[in-house]
C-alpha positions as CSV (number, residue, x, y, z in Angstrom):
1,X,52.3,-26.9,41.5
2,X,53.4,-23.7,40.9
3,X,50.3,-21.3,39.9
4,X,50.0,-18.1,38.2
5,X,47.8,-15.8,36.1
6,X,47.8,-13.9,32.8
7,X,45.1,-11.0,32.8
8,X,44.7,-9.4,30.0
9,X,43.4,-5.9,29.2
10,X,44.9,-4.7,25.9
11,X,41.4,-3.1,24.5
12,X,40.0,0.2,24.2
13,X,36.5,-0.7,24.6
14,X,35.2,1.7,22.2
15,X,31.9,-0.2,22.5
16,X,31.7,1.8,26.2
17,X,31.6,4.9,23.8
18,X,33.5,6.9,26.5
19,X,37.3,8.3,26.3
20,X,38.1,5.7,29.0
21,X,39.1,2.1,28.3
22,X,36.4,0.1,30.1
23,X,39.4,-1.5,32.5
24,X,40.0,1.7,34.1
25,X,36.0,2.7,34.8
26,X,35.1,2.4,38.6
27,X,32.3,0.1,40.1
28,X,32.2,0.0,43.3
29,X,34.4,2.9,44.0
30,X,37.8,1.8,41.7
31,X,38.7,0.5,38.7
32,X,37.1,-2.6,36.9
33,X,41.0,-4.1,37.2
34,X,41.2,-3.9,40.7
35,X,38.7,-6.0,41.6
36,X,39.8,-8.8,39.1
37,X,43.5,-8.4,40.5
38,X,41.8,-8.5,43.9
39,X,39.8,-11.9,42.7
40,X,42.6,-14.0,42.2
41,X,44.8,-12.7,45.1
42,X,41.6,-13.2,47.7
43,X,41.6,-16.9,46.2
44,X,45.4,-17.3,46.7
45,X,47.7,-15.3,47.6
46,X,50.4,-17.1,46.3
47,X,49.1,-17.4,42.5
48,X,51.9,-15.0,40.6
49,X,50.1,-12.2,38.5
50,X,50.8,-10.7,35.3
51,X,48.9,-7.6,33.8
52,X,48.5,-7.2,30.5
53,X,48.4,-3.5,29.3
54,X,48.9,-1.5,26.2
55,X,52.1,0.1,26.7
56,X,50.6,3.8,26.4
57,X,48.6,2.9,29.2
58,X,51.3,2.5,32.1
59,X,51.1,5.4,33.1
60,X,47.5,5.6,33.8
61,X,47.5,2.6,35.5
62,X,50.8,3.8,37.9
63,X,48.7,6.4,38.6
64,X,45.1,4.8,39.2
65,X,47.1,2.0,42.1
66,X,48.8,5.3,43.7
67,X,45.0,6.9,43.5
68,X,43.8,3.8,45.2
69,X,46.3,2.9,47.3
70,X,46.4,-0.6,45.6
71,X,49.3,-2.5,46.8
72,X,48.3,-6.3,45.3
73,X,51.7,-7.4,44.0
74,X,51.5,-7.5,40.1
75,X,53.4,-7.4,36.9
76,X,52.6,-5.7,34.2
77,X,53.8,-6.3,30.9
78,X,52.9,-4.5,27.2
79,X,50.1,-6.1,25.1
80,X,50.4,-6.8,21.7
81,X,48.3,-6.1,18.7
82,X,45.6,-8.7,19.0
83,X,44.5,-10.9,22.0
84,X,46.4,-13.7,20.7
85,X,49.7,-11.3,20.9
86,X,48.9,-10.2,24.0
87,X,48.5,-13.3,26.2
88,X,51.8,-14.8,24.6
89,X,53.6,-11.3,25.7
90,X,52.0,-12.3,29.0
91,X,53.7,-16.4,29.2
92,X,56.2,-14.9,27.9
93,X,56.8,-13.4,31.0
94,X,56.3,-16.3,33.2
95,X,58.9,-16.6,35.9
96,X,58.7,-20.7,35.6
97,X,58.2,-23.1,33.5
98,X,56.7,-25.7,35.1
99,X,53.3,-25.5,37.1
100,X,50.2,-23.8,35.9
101,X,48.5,-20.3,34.4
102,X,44.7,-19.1,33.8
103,X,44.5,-16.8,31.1
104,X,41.6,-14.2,32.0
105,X,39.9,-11.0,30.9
106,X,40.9,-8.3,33.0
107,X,37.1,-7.2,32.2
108,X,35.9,-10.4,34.2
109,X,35.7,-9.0,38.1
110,X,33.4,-11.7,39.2
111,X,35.1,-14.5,38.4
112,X,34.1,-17.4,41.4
113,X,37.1,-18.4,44.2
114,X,35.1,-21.5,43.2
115,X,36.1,-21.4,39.6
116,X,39.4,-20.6,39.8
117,X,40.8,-22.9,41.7
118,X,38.4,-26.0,40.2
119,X,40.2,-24.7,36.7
120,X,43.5,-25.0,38.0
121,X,43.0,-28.4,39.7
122,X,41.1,-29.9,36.3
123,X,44.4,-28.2,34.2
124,X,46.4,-29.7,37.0
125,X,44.7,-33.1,36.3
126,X,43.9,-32.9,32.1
127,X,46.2,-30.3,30.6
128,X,43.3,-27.5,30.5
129,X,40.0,-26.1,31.9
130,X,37.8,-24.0,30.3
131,X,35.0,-22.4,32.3
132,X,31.9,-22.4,30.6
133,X,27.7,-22.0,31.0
134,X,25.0,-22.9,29.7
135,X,22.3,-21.6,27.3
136,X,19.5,-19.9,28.7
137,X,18.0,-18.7,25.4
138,X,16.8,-20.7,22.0
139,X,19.5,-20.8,19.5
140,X,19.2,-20.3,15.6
141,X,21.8,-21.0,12.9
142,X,21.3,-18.7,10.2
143,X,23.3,-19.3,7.2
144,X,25.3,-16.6,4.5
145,X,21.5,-16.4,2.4
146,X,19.9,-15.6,5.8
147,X,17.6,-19.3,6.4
148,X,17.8,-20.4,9.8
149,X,17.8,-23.9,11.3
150,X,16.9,-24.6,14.5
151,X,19.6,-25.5,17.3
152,X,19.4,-28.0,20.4
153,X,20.9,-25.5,22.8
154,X,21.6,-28.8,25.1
155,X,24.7,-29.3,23.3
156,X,26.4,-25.5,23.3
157,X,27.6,-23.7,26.1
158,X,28.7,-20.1,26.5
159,X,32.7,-20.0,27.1
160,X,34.2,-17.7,29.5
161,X,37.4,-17.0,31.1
162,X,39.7,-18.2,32.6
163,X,41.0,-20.6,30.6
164,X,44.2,-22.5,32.6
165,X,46.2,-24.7,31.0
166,X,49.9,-26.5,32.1
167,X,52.4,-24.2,31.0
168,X,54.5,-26.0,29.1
169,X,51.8,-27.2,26.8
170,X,50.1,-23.7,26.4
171,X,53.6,-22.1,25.9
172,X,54.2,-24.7,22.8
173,X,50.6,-24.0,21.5
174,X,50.9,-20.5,21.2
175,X,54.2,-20.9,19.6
176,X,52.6,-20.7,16.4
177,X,51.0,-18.1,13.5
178,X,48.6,-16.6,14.3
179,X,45.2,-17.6,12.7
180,X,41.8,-15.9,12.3
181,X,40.0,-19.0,14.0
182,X,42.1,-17.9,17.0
183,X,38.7,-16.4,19.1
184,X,40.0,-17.5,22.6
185,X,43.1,-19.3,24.0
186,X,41.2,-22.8,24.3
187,X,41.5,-22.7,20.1
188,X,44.6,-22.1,20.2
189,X,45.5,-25.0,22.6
190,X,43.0,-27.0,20.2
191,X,45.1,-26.3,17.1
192,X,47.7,-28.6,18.7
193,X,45.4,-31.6,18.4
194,X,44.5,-31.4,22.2
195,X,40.9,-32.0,23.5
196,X,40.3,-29.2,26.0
197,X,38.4,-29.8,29.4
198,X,35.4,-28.0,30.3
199,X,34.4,-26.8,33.6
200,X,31.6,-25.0,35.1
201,X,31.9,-21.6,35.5
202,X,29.6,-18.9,37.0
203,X,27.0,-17.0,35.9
204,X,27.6,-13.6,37.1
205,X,31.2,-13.8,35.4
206,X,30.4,-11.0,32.7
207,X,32.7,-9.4,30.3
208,X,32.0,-5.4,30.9
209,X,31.7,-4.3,27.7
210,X,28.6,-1.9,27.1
211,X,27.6,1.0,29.8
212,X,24.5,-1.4,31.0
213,X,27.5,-3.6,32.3
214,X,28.5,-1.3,34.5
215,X,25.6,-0.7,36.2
216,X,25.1,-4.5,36.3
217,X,28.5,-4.5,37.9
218,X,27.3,-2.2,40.3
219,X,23.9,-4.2,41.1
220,X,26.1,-7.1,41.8
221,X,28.9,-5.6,44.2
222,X,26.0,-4.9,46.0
223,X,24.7,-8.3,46.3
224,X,28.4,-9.0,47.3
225,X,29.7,-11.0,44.5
C-alpha cells in the first residue's frame, strides 16, 4: 500500500518563550523539523511527505533547508487555524486516495523506525494505530470543586503521535465540523463510530515544547536516538 505522511507544525510555541517557533530551534546542529523529516525518510524512503506550515512561515523554512543543505523530498502545504484545520489542509493534499498516512507532530524528532512502520502495518490491518505509553506516575481525578479520587493508572495510557489511519476512512472523518473534543486526530476518527487501535509507541518520543525539551533533545541525540 501506498504510504505517506502528514507532519504538522502550525504552532508558535510561545510556551518556548523565545521569538522562534520551537520547529525551527536546532538540536543537534539544525532544526527540530529536520530531524523528524529525516525520521520517516530513514524508515522509508518511499513514504510521500507533507509539511504542514503556517503560510507566513515559508519563507523561513526555504531558507533554513538552503542553510542546511537539506535536500529530503517534501511538500509543504499552509496550516490552518487550529490543529484540526491543519491536518485536513495536509490530506487534502494527498496525491492518492487509496493506501495509508500517519499524522504526526513535526515537534516529535524521536519517533522509533520501529513505531512507524508497526503503525502503518496495524492501520494497514485495522483502519488505525495510535501510538501510545504507559503511565509512570500515580494519577488523580480532581473534579470542578477541587476533590480528587484516586485513579488505577493500569487502565490509561499517554497518547502520542503518529496516529495512521487508511486514507479513505480518515479523509471521511475529518470531513466534518469541527468540535472542541477534537484534542488529537484518533477523536476525530472516533467521532465516526470507529474503535481506534492502539500501539506501543516509544518513550523518548517527546513533544518539544518547553526550553528543558531542548536540552533533553540534546541529551538524547547524543545517546543516538
Amino acid at each position: 500500500m501506498k504510504k505517506a505522511a502528514v507532519l504538522v507544525a502550525g504552532g508558535k510555541g510561545s510556551r518556548m518563550g523565545g521569538p522562534v517557533s520551537k520547529q525551527y530551534l536546532p538540536i543537534g546542529g539544525k532544526p527540530v523539523l529536520m530531524h523528524t523529516l529525516q525520521r520517516f525518510h530513514d524508515t522509508d524512503p518511499a513514504i510521500f511527505l507533507i509539511l504542514v506550515l503556517p503560510e507566513p512561515d515559508f519563507l523561513i523554512w526555504e531558507k533554513l533547508c538552503s542553510q542546511h543543505q537539506f535536500s529530503i523530498p517534501h511538500q509543504v502545504i499552509g496550516g490552518g487555524s487550529s490543529r484540526f484545520q491543519s491536518v485536513r489542509n495536509g490530506l487534502d493534499a494527498l496525491p492518492f486516495e487509496k493506501g495509508l498516512v500517519a499524522i504526526h507532530d513535526g515537534v516529535r524528532p524521536f519517533v522509533s523506525s520501529e513505531v512507524i512502520l508497526a503503525s502503518f502495518a496495524e492501520a494497514a490491518n485495522s483502519g488505525s494505530a495510535i501510538a501510545v505509553v504507559p503511565l509512570k506516575d500515580s494519577i488523580r481525578k480532581v473534579d470542578t470543586g477541587g476533590l480528587s479520587t484516586f485513579q488505577e493508572r493500569q487502565y490509561f495510557r499517554l497518547v502520542q503521535t503518529p496516529q495512521t489511519f487508511q486514507i479513505r476512512k480518515i479523509k471521511k472523518a475529518f470531513q466534518v465540523e469541527e468540535l472542541s473534543e477534537f484534542t488529537d486526530d484518533a477523536t476525530v476518527y472516533e467521532y465516526q463510530g470507529w474503535q481506534v487501535s492502539l500501539i506501543p509507541g516509544n518513550p523518548e518520543n517527546i513533544k518539544i515544547t518547553t526550553p528543558e525539551d531542548l536540552d533533553y533533545a540534546d541529551y538524547l541525540l547524543s545517546r543516538g536516538e
